[in-house]
BAZA-585857 format. One record per residue (C-alpha): residue in one letter; chain; y negated, x negated, z. Coordinates in Angstrom, 2 decimals, always signed. Last residue first. Layout:
N
   res   chain         v         u         w
     A       A         Y         X         Z
...
# end
This chain:
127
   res   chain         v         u         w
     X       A    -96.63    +92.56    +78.40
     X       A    -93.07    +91.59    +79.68
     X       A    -89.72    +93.64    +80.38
     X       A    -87.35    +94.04    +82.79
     X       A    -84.21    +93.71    +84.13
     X       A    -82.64    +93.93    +87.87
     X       A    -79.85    +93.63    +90.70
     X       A    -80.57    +92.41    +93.71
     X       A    -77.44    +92.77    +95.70
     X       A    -77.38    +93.56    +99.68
     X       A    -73.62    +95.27    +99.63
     X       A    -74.58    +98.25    +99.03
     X       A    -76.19    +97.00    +96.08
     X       A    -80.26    +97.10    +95.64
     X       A    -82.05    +98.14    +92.54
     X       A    -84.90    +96.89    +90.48
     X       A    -86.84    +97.91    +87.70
     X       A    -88.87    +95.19    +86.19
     X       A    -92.32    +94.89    +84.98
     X       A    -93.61    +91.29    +83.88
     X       A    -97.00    +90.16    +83.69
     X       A    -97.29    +86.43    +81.66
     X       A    -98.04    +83.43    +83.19
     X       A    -94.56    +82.00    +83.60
     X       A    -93.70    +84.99    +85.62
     X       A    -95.97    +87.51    +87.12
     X       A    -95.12    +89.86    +89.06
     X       A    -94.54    +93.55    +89.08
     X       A    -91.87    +95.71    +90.72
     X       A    -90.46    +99.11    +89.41
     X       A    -87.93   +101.05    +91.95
     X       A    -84.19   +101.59    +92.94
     X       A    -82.86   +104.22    +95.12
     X       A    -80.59   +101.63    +97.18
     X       A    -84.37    +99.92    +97.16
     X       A    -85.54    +96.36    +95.65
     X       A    -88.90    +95.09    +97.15
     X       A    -87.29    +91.54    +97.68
     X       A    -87.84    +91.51    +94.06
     X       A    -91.82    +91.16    +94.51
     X       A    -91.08    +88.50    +97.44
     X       A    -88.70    +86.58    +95.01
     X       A    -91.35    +86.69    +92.39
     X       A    -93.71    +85.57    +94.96
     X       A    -91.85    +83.00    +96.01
     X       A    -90.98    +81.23    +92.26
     X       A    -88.72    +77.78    +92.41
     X       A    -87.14    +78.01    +96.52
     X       A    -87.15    +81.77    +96.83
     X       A    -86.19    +81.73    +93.13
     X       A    -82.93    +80.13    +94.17
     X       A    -80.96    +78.69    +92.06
     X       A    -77.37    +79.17    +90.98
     X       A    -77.89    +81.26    +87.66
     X       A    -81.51    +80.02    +86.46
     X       A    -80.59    +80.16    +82.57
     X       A    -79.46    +83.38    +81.73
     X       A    -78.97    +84.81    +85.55
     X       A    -76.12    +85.71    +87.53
     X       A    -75.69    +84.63    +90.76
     X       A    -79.45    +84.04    +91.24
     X       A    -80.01    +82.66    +94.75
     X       A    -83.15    +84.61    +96.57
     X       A    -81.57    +85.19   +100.24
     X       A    -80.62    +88.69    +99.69
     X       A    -78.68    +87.48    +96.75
     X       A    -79.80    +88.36    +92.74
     X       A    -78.20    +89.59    +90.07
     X       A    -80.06    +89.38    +86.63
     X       A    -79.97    +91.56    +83.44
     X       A    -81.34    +90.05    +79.80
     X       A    -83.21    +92.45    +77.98
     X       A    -81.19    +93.91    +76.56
     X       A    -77.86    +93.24    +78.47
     X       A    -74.55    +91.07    +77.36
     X       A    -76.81    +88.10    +78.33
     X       A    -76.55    +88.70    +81.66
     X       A    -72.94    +87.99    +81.55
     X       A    -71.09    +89.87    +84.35
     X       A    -68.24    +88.94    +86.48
     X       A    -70.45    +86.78    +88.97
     X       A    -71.03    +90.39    +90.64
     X       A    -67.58    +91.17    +91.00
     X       A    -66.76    +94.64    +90.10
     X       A    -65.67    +96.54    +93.77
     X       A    -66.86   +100.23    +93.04
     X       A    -70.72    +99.17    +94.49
     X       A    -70.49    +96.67    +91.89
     X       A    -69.45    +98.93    +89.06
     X       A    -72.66   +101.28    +90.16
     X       A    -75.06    +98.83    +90.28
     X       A    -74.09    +97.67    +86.96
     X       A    -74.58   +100.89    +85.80
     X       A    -78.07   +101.63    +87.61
     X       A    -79.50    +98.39    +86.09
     X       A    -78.54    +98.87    +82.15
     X       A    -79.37   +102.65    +82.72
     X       A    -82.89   +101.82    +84.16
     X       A    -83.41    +99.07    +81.56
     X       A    -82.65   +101.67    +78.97
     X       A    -84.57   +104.24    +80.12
     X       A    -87.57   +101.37    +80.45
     X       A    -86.76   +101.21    +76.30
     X       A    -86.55   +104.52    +75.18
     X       A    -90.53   +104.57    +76.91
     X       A    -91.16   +101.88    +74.93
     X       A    -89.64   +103.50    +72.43
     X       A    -91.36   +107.01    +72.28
     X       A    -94.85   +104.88    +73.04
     X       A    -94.46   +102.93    +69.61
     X       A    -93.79   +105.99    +67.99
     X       A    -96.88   +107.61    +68.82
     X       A    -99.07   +104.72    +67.93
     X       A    -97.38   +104.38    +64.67
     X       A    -97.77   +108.16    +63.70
     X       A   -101.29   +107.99    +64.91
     X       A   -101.76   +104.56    +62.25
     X       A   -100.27   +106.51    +59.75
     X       A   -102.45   +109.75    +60.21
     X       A   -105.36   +107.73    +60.13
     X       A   -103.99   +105.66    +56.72
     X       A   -103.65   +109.29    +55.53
     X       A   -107.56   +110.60    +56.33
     X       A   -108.52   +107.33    +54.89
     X       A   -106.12   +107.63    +51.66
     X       A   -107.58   +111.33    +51.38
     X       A   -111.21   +110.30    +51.43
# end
C-alpha cells in the first residue's frame, strides 16, 4: 500500500512540475520576444539577429508577411506559403499578445509583439 500511495505522490510531483515549466517556459518566450522588441525599437537591425540564438526559435516578420529572420523560411512570405498563419500573426499588438494557428498540422501558441516600426516579432511553442 505504501509503494501505491508513493508512486501517487510521484506521479502529482511530476504533474506539478511539468506545469511550473511550462509555465517557465511562455515567460521565457515573452522575455525572448519583448527583448528583441526592445533592441529594435533602440535602432538594432532586425536582420541582425539569428533566430536560432532563441529557444524556441524567434522570428521577425514585415507588415506585409516576408520573414526577415526566420530558421529556414527567412525571405518568404507566409502571406504567399501559409495565410492564415500570416492572418493569426497579423494580430500582433505594441502590447503584445498570444495567437493560435495551426502549422504543419500541429496547434501552435505564440506570443507576438509589434515594433514601432511595424515588426512582427514572435516565438512559440507547439502542443
Amino acid at each position: 500500500m505504501r509503494k501505491f500511495y508513493f508512486a501517487i505522490c510521484m506521479m502529482c510531483a511530476v504533474s506539478l512540475f511539468s506545469v511550473g515549466a511550462f509555465a517557465a517556459d511562455k515567460n521565457l518566450i515573452k522575455k525572448n520576444v519583448d527583448d528583441i522588441v526592445a533592441s529594435i525599437n533602440k535602432g538594432k537591425a532586425a536582420d541582425s539577429f539569428n533566430a536560432d540564438d532563441y529557444t524556441p526559435y524567434a522570428f521577425i516578420m514585415k507588415k506585409n508577411g516576408t520573414l526577415v529572420v526566420h530558421p529556414s523560411l527567412a525571405g518568404e512570405s507566409l502571406k504567399k506559403k501559409a495565410p492564415p498563419v500570416y492572418e493569426a500573426l497579423r494580430n500582433s499588438k505594441s502590447t503584445g499578445v498570444w495567437v493560435d494557428y495551426i502549422w504543419k498540422e500541429k496547434k501552435k501558441h505564440s506570443y507576438v509583439k509589434t515594433t514601432v516600426g511595424g515588426l512582427i516579432v514572435g516565438s512559440g511553442y507547439s502542443e
